[in-house]
N, C-alpha and C positions, 0 to 999 in steps of 0.2 A: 375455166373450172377452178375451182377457188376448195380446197380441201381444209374443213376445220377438226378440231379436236374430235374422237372417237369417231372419224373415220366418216363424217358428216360431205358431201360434195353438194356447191353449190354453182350451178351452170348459169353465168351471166349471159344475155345474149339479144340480139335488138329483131324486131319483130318482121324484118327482111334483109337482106343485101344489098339487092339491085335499084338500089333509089336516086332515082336523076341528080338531087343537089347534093348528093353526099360524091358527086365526079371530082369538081375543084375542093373539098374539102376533106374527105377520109382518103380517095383513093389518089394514086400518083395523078398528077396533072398531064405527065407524061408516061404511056405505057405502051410498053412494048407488043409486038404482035403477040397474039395468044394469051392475052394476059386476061386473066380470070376474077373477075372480083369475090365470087365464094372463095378462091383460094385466098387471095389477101385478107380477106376477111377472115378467114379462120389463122390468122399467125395474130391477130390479136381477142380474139375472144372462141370459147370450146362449143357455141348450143348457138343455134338462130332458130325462130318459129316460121316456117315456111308461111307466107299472107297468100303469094298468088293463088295457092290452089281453094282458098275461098271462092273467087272469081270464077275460076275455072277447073273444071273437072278433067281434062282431056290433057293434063299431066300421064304418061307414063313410067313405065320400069327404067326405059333408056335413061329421061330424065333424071331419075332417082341413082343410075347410077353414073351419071355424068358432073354430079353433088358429089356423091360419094368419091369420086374422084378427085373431086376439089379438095375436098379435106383430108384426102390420103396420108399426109405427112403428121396429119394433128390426132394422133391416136385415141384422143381423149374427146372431139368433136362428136359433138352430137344433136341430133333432129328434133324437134315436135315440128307437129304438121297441122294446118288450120283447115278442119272439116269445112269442104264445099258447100257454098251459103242455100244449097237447094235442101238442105236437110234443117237446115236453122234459122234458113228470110225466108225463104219465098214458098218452099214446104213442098216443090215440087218435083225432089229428087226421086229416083227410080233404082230398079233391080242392077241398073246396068251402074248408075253410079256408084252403088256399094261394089259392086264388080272392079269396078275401076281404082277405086281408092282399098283395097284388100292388093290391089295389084301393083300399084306405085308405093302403097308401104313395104311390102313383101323383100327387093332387096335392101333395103335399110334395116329392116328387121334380123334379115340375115346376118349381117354385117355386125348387128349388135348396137345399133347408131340411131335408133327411133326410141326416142325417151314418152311418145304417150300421141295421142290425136286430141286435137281441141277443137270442143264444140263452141262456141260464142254464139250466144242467143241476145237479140237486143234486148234495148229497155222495155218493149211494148209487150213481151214475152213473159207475163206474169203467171202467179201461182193458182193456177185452177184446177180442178177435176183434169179434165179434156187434157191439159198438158203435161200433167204427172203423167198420165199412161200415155202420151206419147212416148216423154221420158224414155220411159220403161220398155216401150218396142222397141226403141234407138236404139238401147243398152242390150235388146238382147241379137238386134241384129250386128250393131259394131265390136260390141263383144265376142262375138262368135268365131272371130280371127285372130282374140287371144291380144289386142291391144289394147292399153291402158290409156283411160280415157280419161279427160280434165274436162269440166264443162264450167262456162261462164256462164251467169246469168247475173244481170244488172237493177234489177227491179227488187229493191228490199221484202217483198212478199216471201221471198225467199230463204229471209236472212233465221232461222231459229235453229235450235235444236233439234226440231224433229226432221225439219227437211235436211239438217246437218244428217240424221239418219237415211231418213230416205235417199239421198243421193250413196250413201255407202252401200246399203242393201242393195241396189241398184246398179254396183259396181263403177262408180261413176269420181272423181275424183273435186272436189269443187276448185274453182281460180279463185283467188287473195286478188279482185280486182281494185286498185285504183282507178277513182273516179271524180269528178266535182261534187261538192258535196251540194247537191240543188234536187230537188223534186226527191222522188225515192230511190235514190240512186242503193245501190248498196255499199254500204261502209268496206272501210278497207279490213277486212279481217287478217286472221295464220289459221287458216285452217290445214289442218295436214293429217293423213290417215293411209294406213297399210305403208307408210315408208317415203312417200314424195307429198309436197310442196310445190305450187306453183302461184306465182306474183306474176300478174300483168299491171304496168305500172304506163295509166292512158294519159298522166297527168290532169290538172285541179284548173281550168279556164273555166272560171263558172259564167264569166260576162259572152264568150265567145262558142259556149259547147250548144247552144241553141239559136246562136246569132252570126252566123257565120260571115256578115255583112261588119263585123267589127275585128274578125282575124281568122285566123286558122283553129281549130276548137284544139289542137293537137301542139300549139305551140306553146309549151312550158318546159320551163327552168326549175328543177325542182332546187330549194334551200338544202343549205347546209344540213340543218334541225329537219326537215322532213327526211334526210337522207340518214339521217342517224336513225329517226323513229326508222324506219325500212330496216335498216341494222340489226333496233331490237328485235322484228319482228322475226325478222331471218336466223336471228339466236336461240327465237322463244319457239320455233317449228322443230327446231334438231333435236326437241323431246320426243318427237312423233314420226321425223322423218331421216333416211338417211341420204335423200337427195331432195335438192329444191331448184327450180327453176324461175329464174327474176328475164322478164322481157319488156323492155321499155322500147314505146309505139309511140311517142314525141317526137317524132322525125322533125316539121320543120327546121330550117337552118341547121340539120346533124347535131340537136340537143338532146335525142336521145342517146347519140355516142357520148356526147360531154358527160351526161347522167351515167352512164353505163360504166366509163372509165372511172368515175369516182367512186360510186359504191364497189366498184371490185379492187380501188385502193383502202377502202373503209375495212374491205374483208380480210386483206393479208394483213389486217393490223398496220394499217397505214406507209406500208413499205410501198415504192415505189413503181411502178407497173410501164411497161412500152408502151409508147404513144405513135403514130407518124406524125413528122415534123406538119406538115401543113395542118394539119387540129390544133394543135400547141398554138400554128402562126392564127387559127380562127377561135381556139379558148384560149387568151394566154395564161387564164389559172391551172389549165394542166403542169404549164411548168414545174406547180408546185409538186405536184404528185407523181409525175410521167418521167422519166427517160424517155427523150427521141429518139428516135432510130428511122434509116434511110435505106431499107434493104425489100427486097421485094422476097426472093426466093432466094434458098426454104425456109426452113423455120429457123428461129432464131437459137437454135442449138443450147438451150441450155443456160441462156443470157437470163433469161428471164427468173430462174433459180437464182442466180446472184447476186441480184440486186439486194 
């Protein structure tokens, strides 16, 4: 969590935890019995976007509060959760899945710890009749539990003014998606309204986001100069909001930590930020920006204020 002038909070945070190649690279190589990766993950960044429960709906309350536990010590830690892809692919969600997902948000809500639900629609999910009033059923059935909704949509048909309206009348919040910029993708915008901002940052593979047979379409390095543009952007929203939410989803090779660590060094005005050592030994440009540290539990008391 990244606190700017007038009271502005910006929550960095990567788009899961539990990701196979981030074992030898973010977490300890060697770990102790019990050892938690939401908990170590949250002694370096306050906000992750839950991805599993896309996949899978049959998350519960225990779950939620078995997270919650993890982040216990991080008082300022906090959730967005990725709406079940039967509501936004495949269209075949049911009474029981809204059931379910009002019921795995419910202790997190309690807690104070769910910053919004996100919807992500793909590219092929354009602006028609038929799909505004789905829209709009969505919003009034997710709505109805009183969670603040962020919805992605990738297909520039969407990109104006009036549908900037229609998703607010709609109670609906839009994503600042990065994307490649190829076919009609949608631009990266700052849209932000009633108080929050949120950036999904999918990274710019234009050769590989349809050719999967030349890389990972997810695998980008974002520059120096695109990380500053992200900067301005994150500057130019704190007119409209008093929180914003940046989630970089570039996993391969843990580059969306490398990206993650640096734009939250750009935010404290380039002061120095905790890294673990073995990132530093797989980016050695964190050097420049990072203090290493070698501690598992608990949080690092206050270290983090000093630098």
């Amino acid at each position: 969590m990244i606190t700017l002038a007038g009271q502005h909070t910006t929550y960095v945070g990567m788009g899961a935890w539990d990701i196979d190649h981030w074992n030898a690279i973010f977490y300890p190589p060697q770990q102790n019995k019990g050892f938690r990766k939401l908990q170590f993950y949250s002694q370096f960044f306050d906000s992750v976007e839950i991805n599993a429960t896309f996949y899978n709906n049959a998350f519960t309350p225990q779950h939620a509060r078995r997270w919650l536990a993890d982040v216990a010590e991080n008082r300022r830690f906090i959730f967005t959760v990725k709406l079940y892809r039967g509501f936004t692919h495949t269209f075949d969600a049911t009474v029981q899945d809204v059931k379910a997902v009002y019921r795995l948000l419910e202790p997190m809500e309690a807690e104070g710890r769910c910053g919004g639900l996100l919807l992500q629609f793909p590219y092929s999910f354009t602006n028609i009749k038929e799909r505004r009033l789905y829209l709009m059923r969505l919003s009034k059935v997710l709505s109805a539990g009183g969670h603040r909704l962020f919805v992605e949509v990738r297909h520039n048909s969407w990109n104006s003014p009036l549908m900037h309206n229609f998703f607010q009348e709609n109670k609906f919040h839009l994503v600042n998606v990065d994307l490649p910029p190829i076919k009609r993708h949608m631009p990266l915008t700052a849209a932000a309204w009633d108080g929050y901002a949120y950036f999904r940052m999918m990274g710019r593979n234009v050769e590989t986001w349809y050719n999967q047979e030349r890389g990972d379409r997810y695998d980008y390095l974002y520059s120096d100069l695109e990380l500053e543009h992200l900067l301005e952007l994150l500057q130019r929203v704190r007119a409209s909001a008093h929180t914003t939410f940046v989630v970089f989803h570039n996993d391969p090779e843990a580059k969306s930590l490398f990206n993650g660590f640096r734009i939250r060094h750009l935010l404290r005005n380039k002061q120095r930020v905790l890294v673990p050592n073995n990132l530093i030994a797989a980016f050695p440009r964190l050097k420049q920006i990072g203090r290493p540290v070698n501690v598992l539990h608990p949080l690092f008391a206050g270290v983090e204020e000093e630098l």
